[in-house]
Residue, then its C-alpha position, 0 to 999 in steps of 0.5 A: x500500500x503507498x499510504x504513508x499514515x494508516x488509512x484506517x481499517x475500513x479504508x485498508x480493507x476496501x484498498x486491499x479488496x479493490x487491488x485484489x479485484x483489479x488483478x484478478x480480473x486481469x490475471x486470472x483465467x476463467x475467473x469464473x471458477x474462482x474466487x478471491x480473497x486477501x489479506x491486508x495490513x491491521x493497524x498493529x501490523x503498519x505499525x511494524x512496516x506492513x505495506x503488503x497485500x496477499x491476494x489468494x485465488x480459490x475455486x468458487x466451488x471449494x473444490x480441490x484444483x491443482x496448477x495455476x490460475x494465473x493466465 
């Protein structure tokens, strides 16, 4: 994340689920199958220098699935 000050938690989790959509939608073959999660900084975390998002794809059906999802 480039903020230089915590956001706020509210504001981390939407930067945090727009950023993961975004590539997502760029990265992923045959979004419809999956789905995403992440991962984002709490205010405890920036505290210590945590910048970072992790943005996990899944199988929209739970269902296990071996190789990439990534295009």
């Amino acid at each position: 994340m480039p903020q230089s000050k915590y956001p706020g938690d509210q504001e981390t989790q939407e930067w945090a689920e727009n950023a993961c959509m975004d590539e997502f939608k760029k990265n992923v073959k045959n979004p419809d199958d999956f789905t995403f999660s992440y991962y984002f900084p709490t205010r405890e975390s920036w505290s210590e220098g945590d910048r970072e998002v992790l943005c996990v794809a899944a199988k929209e059906n739970g269902s296990d699935w071996t190789g990439s999802a990534v295009k």
